[in-house]
C-alpha positions as a Markdown table, in Angstrom:
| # | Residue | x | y | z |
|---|---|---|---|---|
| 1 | Unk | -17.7 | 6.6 | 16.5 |
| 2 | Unk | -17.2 | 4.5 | 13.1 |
| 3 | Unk | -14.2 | 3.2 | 12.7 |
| 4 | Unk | -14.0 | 1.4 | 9.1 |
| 5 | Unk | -12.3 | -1.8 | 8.7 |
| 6 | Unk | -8.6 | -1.8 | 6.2 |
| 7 | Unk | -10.8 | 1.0 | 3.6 |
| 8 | Unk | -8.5 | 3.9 | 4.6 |
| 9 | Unk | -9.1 | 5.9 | 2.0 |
| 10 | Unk | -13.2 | 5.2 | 1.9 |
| 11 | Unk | -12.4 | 6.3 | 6.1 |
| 12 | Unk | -10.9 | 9.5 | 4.9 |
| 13 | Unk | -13.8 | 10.3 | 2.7 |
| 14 | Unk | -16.6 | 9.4 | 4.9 |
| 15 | Unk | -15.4 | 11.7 | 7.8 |
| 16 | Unk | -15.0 | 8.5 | 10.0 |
| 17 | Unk | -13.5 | 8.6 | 13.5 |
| 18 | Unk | -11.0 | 5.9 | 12.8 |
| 19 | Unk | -9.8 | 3.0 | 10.4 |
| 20 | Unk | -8.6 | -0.3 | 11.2 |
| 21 | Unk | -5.8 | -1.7 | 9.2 |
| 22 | Unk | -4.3 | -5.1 | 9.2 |
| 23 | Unk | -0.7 | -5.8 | 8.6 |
| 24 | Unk | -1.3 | -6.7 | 5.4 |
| 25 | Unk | -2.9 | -3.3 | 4.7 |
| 26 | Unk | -0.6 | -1.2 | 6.5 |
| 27 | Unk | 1.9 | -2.6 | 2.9 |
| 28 | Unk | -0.8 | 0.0 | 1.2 |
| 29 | Unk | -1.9 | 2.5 | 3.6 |
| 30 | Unk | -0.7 | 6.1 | 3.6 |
| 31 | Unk | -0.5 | 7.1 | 7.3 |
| 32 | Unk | 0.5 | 10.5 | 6.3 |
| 33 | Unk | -2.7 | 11.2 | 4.7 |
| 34 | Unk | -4.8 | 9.5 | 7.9 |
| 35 | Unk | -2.3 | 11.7 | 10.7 |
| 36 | Unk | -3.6 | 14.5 | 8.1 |
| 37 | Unk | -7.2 | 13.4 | 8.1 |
| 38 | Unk | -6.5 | 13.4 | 12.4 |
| 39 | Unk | -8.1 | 9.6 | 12.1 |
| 40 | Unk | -7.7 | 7.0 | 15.0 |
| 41 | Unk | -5.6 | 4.0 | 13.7 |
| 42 | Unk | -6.3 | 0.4 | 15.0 |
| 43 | Unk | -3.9 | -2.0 | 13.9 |
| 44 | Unk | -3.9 | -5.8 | 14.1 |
| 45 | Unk | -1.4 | -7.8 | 15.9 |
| 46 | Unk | -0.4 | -11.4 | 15.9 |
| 47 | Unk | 2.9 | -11.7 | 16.8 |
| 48 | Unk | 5.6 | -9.7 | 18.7 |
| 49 | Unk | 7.1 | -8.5 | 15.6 |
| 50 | Unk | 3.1 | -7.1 | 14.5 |
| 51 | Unk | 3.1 | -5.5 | 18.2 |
| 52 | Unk | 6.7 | -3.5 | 17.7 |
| 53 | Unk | 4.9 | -2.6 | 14.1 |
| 54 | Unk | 1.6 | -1.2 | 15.1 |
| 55 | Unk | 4.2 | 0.9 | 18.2 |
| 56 | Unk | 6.0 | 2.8 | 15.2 |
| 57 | Unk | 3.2 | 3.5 | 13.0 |
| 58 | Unk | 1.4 | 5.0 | 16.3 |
| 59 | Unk | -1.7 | 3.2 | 16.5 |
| 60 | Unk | -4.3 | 4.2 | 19.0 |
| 61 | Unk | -4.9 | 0.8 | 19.6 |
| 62 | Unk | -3.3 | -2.6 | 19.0 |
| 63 | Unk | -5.9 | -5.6 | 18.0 |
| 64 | Unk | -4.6 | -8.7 | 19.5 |
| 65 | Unk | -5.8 | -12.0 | 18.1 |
| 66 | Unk | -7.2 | -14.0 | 16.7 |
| 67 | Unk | -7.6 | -15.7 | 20.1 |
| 68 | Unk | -9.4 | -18.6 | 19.2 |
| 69 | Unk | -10.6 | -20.4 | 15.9 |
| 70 | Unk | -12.7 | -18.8 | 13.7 |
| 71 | Unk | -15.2 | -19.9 | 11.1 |
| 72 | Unk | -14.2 | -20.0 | 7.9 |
| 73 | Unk | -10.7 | -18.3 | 8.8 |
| 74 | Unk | -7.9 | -18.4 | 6.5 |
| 75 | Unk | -6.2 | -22.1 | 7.3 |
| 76 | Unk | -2.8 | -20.2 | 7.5 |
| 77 | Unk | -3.7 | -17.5 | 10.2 |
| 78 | Unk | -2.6 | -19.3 | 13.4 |
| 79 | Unk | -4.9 | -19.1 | 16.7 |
| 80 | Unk | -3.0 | -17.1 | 19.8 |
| 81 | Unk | -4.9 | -18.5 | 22.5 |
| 82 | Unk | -5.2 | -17.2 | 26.1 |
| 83 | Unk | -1.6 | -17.7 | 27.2 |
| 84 | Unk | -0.2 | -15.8 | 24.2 |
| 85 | Unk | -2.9 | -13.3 | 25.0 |
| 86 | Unk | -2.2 | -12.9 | 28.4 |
| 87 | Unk | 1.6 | -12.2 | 27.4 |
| 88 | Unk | 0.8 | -9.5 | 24.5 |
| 89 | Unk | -1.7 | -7.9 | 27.0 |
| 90 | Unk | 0.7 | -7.4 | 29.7 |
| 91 | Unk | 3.9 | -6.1 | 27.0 |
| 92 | Unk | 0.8 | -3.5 | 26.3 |
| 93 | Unk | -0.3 | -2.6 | 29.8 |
| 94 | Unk | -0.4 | 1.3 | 28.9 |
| 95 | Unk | -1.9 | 0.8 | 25.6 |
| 96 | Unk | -5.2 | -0.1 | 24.5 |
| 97 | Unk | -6.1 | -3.2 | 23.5 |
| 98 | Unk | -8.6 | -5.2 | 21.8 |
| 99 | Unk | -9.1 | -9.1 | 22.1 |
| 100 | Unk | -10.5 | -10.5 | 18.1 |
| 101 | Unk | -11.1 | -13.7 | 16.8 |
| 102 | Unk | -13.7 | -16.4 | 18.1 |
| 103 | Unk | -15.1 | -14.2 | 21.1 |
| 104 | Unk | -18.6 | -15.4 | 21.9 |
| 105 | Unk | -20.4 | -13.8 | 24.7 |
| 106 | Unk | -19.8 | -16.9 | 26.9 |
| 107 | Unk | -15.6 | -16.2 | 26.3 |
| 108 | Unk | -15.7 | -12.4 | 27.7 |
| 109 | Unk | -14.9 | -12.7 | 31.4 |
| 110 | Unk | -12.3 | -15.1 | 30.6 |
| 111 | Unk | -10.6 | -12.8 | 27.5 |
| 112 | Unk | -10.8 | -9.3 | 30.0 |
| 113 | Unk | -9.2 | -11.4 | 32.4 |
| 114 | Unk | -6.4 | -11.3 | 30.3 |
| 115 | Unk | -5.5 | -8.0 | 30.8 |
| 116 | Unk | -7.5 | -6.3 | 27.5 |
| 117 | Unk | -9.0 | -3.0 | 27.2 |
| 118 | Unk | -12.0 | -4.6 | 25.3 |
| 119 | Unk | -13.4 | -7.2 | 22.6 |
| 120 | Unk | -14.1 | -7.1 | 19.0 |
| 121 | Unk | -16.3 | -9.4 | 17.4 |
| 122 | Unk | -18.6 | -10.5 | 14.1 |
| 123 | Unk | -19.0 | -14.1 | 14.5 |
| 124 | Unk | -20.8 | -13.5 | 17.5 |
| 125 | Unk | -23.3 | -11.8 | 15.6 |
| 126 | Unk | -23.4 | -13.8 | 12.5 |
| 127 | Unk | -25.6 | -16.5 | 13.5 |
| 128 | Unk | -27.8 | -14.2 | 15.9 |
| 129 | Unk | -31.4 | -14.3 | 15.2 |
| 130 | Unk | -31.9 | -11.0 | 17.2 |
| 131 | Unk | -28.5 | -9.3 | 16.3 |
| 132 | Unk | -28.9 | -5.7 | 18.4 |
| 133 | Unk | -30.1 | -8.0 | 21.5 |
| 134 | Unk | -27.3 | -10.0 | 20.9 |
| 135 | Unk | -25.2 | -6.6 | 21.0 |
| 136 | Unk | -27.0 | -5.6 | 24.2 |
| 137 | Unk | -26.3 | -8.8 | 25.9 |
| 138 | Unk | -22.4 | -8.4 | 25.2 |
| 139 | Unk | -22.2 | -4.7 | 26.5 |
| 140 | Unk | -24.3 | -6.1 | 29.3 |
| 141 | Unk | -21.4 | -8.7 | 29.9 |
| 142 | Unk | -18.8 | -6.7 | 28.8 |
| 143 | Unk | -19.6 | -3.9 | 31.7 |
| 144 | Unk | -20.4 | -6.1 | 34.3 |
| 145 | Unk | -16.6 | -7.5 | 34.3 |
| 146 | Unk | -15.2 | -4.0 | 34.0 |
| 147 | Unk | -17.6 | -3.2 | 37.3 |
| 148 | Unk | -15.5 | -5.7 | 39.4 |
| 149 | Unk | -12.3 | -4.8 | 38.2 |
């Protein structure tokens, strides 16, 4: 499954599964034409107001984050941490959700503990000598939570 990131039109042409649009992006987005192109919408969230958004444009998923700092991050977008995490996840219980922002492979156990479907990450792989090992490890980790759950 691709899902590409706030390109909604390049998601359209490619065939992909899905796109993933920030709130920013969903200013410029025609949802109309991706219900048409019967693409899977993911759409960040970082506040309750975002949340309530991403409901009424009928996303498939709701991105909840970012839950920790993040290299090189934009100084203005402000860090939920676990608490606020644990909150959003629980208003979403019946909708899937994805934990962004800071997740290293050490963090996992403690982020699904929160209550999320799943994590999303690319700082975890940025500085990964052996990137698809490094993908292994954190479906490895990722799988072995959801077994005890």
């Amino acid at each position: 499954m691709l899902f590409i990131n706030n390109l909604w039109e390049a998601a359209i042409a490619a065939g992909a599964y899905g796109v993933h649009l920030g709130q920013e992006d969903l200013n410029h987005s025609n949802l109309d034409a991706l219900r048409k192109a019967d693409l899977r919408l993911g759409i960040s969230a970082r506040s309750y107001d975002h949340i309530f958004r991403a409901h009424a444009c009928r996303a498939s998923y709701i991105a909840l984050g970012p839950v920790f700092p993040v290299p090189n991050q934009r100084p203005s977008t402000k860090v939920q941490g676990i608490m606020r995490l644990i909150r959003y996840a629980a208003l979403l219980k019946d909708y899937p959700t994805v934990a962004f922002g800071g997740i290293r492979l050490e963090r996992i156990p403690e982020i699904l503990s929160c209550g999320v479907g799943t994590v999303a990450t690319m700082h975890g792989f940025l500085d990964a000598t052996e990137p698809e090992e490094q993908a292994l490890q954190y479906l490895k980790v990722t799988k072995a939570f959801q077994a005890h759950i």
